[in-house]
C-alpha positions, 0 to 999 in steps of 0.5 A, a space after each residue: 328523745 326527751 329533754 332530760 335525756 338529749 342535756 344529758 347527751 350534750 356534754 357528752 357531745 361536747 367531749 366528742 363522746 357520742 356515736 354517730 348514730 347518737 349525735 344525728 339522734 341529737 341534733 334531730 331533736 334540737 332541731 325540734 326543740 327550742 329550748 334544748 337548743 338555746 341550752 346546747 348554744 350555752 353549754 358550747 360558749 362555756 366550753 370554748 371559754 374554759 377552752 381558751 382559759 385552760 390552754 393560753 399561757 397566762 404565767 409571767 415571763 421571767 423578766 416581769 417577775 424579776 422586774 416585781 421583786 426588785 420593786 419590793 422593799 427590802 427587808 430593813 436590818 434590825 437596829 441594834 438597839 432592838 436586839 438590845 431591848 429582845 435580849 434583855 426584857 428584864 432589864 428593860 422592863 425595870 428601866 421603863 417602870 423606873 422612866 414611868 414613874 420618874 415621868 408620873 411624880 414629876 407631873 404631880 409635883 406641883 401640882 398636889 398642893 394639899 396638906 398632908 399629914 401622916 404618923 400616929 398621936 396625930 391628936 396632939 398636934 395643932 393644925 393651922 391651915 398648912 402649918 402642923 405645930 407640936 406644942 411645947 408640952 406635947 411628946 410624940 410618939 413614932 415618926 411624923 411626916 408632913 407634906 406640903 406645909 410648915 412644921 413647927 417643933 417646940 415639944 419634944 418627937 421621939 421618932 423620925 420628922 420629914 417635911 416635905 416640900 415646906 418649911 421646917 422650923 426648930 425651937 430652943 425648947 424642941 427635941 427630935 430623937 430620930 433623922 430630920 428630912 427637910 425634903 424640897 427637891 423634886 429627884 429627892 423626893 422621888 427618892 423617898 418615894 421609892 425607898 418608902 414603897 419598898 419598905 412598904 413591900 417588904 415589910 407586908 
């Protein structure tokens, strides 16, 4: 008998599969042949190990698995706010957009000092540092806005003044045809804001 014919004979050994005749012709050979031998010892471990896994109750008794499941956390309820929030997305979703930017003008408000100026014939103001003057014998055309600064009026605006965050001074001689906004509230001047970004959105 060959090697690779008693390795095949071997697992057919272990399975009780051989005749007799087979099996003496087997170990006749691993009595001869060391390293069928030294395989056939290894082949027999791993099968008294597959034996010994395959028939030994490894399940968990019913009272561990009782014992583990109370150890679990249980699954907390949804606050009702959640609910709230799945259930009207829309909404909250406005609602955060509003908090956001109530947040984000609030942290610039004091933070952006710089001059600004906005309105059409802007060459016929005269600037002075952060003071904008319309000149006694100048008519502006359209609506002006000045943030962060002064306006001084002695001519005449044929359209909207706002200031914002500054100071607003009038002469006998002035005229301002349209509203005049003097605006130094924080909460109106996020108003503004809001109420310019939609006529900004809707008009393009």
């Amino acid at each position: 008998m060959d090697c690779k014919l008693a390795v095949s004979l071997m697992h057919d050994y272990l399975d009780n599969d051989l005749s007799k005749p087979q099996q003496l012709e087997l170990k006749s050979h691993m009595l001869q042949c060391v390293d069928c031998r030294n395989r056939f010892e290894e082949l027999e471990q791993t099968d008294m190990l597959l034996f010994s896994l395959t028939h030994h109750d490894t399940g968990p008794s019913d009272d561990l698995t009782d014992r583990i499941m109370g150890m679990l956390p249980k699954q907390k309820k949804q606050k009702v706010w959640i609910t709230w929030v799945k259930n009207h997305p829309a909404i909250t979703a406005a609602a955060l957009f509003l908090v956001v930017m109530l947040f984000s003008t609030v942290s610039f408000w004091d933070q952006d000092n710089q001059l600004v100026v906005k309105g059409s014939e802007l060459e016929k103001l005269v600037i002075e540092g952060k003071t904008v003057i319309i000149p006694p014998d100048q008519v502006i055309t359209g609506d002006i806005t000045v943030e962060n600064g002064k306006a001084q009026v002695f001519g005449q605006v044929q359209g909207n003044l706002t200031v914002i965050d500054g100071e607003l001074f009038q002469a006998s001689t002035a005229h301002i045809s349209g509203q005049v906004k003097d605006i130094d509230k924080a909460m109106d001047w996020i108003w503004y804001k809001i109420t310019n970004l939609f006529s900004d959105v809707a008009y393009r």
